[in-house]
N, C-alpha and C positions, 0 to 999 in steps of 0.2 A: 504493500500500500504506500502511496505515496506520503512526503512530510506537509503537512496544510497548515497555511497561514488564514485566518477569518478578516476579510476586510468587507465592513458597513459604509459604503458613500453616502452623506449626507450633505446638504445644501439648504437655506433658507427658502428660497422660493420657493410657492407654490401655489396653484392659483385659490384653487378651492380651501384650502387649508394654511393660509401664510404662516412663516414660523413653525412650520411642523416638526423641526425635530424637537425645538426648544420648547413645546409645549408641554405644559405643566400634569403632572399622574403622580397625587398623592404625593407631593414636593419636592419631586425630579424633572427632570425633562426627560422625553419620552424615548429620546440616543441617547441615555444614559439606562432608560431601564431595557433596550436593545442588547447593548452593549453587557449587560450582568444576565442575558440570557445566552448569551452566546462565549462568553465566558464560561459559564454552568456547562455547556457541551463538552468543555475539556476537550477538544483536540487540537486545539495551536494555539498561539499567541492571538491578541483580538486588535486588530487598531481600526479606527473612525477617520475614515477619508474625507476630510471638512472641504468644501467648498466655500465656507465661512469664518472668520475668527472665532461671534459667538461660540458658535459649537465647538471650537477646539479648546476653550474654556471649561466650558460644560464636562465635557469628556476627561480632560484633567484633573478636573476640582475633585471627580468621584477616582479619583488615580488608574483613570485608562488612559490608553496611549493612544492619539492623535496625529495623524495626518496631514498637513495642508494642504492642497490643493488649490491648480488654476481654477479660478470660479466658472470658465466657462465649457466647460466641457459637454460635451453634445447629450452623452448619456453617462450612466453608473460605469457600465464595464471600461470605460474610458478612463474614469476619476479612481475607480479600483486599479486600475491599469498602473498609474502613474505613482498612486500613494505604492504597493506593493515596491515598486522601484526604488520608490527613495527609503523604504524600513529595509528591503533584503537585496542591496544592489551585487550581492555575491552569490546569490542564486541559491543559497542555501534550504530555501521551502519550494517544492514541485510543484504543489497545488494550492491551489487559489481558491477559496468559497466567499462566495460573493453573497454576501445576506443583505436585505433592504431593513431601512432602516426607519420602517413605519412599522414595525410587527412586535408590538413590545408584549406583546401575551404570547408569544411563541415558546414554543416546546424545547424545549436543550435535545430532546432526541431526534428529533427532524433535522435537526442537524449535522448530527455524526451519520442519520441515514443516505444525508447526499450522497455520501464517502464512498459506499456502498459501490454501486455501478464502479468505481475506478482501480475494481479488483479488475477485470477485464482490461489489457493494457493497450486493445486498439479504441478504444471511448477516449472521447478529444475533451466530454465535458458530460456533466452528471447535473439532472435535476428531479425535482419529484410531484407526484403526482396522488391523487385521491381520489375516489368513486363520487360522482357524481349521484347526490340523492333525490332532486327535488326540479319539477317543472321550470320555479322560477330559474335556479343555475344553471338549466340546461338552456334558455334561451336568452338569458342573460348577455348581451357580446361584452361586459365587463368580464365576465368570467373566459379566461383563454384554456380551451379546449386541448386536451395532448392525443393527438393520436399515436398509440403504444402498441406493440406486439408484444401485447402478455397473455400468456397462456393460462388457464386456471389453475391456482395454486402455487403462481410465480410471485417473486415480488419484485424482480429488476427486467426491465425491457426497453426494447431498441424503440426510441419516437420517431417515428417517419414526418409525423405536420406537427403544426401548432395552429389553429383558427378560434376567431370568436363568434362561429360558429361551430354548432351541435354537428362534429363529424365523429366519427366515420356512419355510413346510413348503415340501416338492417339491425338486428338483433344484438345485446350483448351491454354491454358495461359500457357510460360514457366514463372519461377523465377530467377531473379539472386542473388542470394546470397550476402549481406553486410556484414563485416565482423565484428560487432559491436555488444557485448552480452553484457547483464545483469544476472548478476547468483544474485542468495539467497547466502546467504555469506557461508551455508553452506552448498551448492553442490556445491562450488568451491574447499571446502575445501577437500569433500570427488575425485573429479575429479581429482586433481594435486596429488594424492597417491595412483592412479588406472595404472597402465600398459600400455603400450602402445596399442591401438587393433588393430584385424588384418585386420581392413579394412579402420582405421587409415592410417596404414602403404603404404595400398597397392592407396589409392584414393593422400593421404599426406594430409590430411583435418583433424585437430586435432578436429574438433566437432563431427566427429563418434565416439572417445573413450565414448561421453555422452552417446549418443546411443547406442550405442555395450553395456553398464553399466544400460541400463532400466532406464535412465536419462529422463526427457521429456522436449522437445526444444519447447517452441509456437513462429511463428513467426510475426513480425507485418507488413502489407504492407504500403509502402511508395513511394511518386513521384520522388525521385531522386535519386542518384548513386554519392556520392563522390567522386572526385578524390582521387586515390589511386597514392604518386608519387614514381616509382620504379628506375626512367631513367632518363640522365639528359633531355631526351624531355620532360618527364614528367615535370619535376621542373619548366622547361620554360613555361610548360602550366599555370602550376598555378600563375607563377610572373603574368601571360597573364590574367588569369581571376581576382586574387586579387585585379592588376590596377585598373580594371572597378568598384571595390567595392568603 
């Protein structure tokens, strides 16, 4: 297995949710209680790829380890890209897990399950996925669909698509899509100096560029669905669930 380093990109901007990392959950900020669940994983070192000063404050004051970042960087795998370079510019960690850094009710085991798929050494990047329960998620196009070859009673399989649409048609198990990859340190590197593709552009799912590039994604199945917070209903849910912790 490879050695993995966990980098969180974070940025202030955002349209629906300004200040989202630095938004307050029971008197943290919310890249701060990111960052102590992904730590809880135990499998590498954790740093916060700031896009911002704020936030590399934040991330300090609770003594984690912080990042700078060019502010302008197009996407995450970009600003992961670059923070990775300046903490291990000797190449010492292979793999790279890329966690967002809205998911502060996240599981510390979804985590190390990324890792999973990169026991197989032709997998470029690893992410994971969950059974589709309910009407609304299935038609949902918030919700990004995986299309997997897994077999019954598997738990890692090769993704062919990603859409936000309800694919593959006929009978069987839909997936949803987690937004949580693990790359080989160096198919990140060849990915963030590849072009945009043209089904990239056209779905807005930046893990088709992999694909569209003969990248290969395995993905691993798991029981739950992190909150993703985009709204401030969102934020309220999670004060809501953190409580109960």
């Amino acid at each position: 297995m490879p050695t993995p380093v966990v980098v969180i990109p974070a940025r202030l901007a955002a349209t629906r949710l300004p200040g989202k990392p630095l938004a307050d959950i029971h008197g943290e900020p919310m890249i701060v209680h990111v960052w102590r669940r992904a730590v809880e994983a135990g499998i590498g070192p954790v740093l916060v790829a700031c896009g911002d000063q704020p936030i590399v404050e934040a991330i300090l004051a609770a003594g984690g380890c912080a990042v700078m970042t060019r502010p302008d960087h197009p996407s995450g795998s970009d600003r992961v890209w670059e923070a990775v370079q300046r903490f291990d510019p000797d190449g010492r960690y292979d793999a790279v897990v890329n966690l967002q850094g809205d998911l502060p009710t996240l599981d510390p085991a979804i985590v190390r399950a990324a890792l999973d798929p990169l026991a197989e050494p032709a997998v470029d990047l690893a992410t994971l996925i969950t059974p589709i329960t309910t009407v609304d998620e299935r038609q949902a196009d918030g919700v990004v669909k995986a299309v997997v070859s897994l077999a019954e009673g598997q738990r890692v399989g090769r993704a062919l698509y990603f859409s936000r649409h309800a694919v593959p048609w006929g009978e069987g198990p839909l997936y949803h899509h987690i937004g949580l990859y693990a790359w080989r340190r160096a198919a990140l590197a060849r990915f963030v100096a590849l072009p945009q593709g043209v089904l990239e552009r056209r779905e807005r799912l930046e893990q088709l560029r992999a694909l569209e590039n003969g990248m290969r994604i395995d993905a691993a199945l798991v029981d739950t669905v992190p909150l993703g917070v985009d709204t401030p209903a969102d934020l309220e849910r999670a004060r809501v669930l953190l409580s109960r912790g």
